[in-house]
C-alpha positions as CSV (number, residue, x, y, z in Angstrom):
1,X,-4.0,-18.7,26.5
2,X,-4.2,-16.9,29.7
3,X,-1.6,-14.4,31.2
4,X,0.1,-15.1,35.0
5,X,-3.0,-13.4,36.4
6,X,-5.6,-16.1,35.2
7,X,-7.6,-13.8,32.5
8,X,-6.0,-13.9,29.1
9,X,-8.4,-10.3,29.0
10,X,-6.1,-8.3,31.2
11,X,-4.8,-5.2,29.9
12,X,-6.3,-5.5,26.6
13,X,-8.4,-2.1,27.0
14,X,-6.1,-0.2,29.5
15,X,-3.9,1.9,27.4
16,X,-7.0,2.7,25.7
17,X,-8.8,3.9,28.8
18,X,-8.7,7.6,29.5
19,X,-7.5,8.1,33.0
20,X,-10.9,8.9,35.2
21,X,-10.3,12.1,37.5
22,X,-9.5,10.9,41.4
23,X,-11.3,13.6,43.4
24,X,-10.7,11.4,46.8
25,X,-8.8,8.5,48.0
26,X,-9.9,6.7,50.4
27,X,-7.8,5.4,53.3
28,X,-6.9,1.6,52.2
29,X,-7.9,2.9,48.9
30,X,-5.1,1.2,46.4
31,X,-3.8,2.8,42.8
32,X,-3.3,0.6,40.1
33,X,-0.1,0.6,37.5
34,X,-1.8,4.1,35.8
35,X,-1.7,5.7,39.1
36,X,-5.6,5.5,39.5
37,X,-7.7,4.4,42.2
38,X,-9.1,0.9,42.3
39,X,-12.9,1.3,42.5
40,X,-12.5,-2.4,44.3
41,X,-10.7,-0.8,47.2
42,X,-11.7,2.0,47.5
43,X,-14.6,2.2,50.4
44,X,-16.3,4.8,49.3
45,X,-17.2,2.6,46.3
46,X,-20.2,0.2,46.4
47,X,-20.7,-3.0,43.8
48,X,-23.8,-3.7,42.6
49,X,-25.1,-6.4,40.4
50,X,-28.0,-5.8,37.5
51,X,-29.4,-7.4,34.4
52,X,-30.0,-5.9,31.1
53,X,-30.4,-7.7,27.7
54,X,-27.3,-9.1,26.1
55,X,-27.6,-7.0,22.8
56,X,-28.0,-4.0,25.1
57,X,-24.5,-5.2,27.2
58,X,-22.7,-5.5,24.1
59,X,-23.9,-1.8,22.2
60,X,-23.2,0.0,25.8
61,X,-19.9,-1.9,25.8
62,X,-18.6,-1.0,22.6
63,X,-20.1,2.6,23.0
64,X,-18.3,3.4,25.8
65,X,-15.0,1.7,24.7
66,X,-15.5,3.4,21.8
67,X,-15.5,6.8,23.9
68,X,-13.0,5.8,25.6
69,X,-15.1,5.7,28.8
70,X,-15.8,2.9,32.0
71,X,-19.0,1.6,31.9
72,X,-19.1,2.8,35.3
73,X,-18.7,5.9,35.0
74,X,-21.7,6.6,32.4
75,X,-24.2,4.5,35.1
76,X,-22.9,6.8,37.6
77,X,-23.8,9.6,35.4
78,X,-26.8,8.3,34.0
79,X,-28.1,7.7,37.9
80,X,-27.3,11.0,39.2
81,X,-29.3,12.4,36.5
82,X,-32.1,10.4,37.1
83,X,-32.0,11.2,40.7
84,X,-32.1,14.8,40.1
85,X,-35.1,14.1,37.3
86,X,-37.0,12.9,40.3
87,X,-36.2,15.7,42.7
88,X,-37.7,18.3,40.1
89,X,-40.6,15.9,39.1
């Protein structure tokens, strides 16, 4: 059931993923087999943990599958934009 790497999930999405734009990389930073960044090893890059509602993970999953976007990269969005909400506030 699972691949050599230990999660039968690998891959499934990535040649749906649109590639993200690298504007930096890192020293240590690695690329992955698309030639992008890894956000895991890249040290500009911090990981944070946070809990929503499990209907809510699944709609923003498929949403931004759908889109063919990394969850990711909509929080980063969706956090700069509420940081600059507060600055004008």
């Amino acid at each position: 059931m699972s691949n050599k790497d230990g999660n039968r999930f690998a891959g499934l999405f990535s040649t749906a993923r649109v590639p993200h734009p690298v504007e930096h990389l890192a020293a240590g930073a690695e690329k992955n087999e698309a030639g992008r960044t890894t956000k895991s090893t890249d040290p500009t890059y911090q990981r944070t943990t946070l809990y929503i509602p499990k209907t809510l993970h699944r709609q923003f999953k498929s949403a931004t599958i759908d889109d063919g976007q990394e969850m990711s990269e909509v929080m980063e969005k969706l956090i700069q934009q509420w940081l600059e909400s507060r600055k004008n506030a």
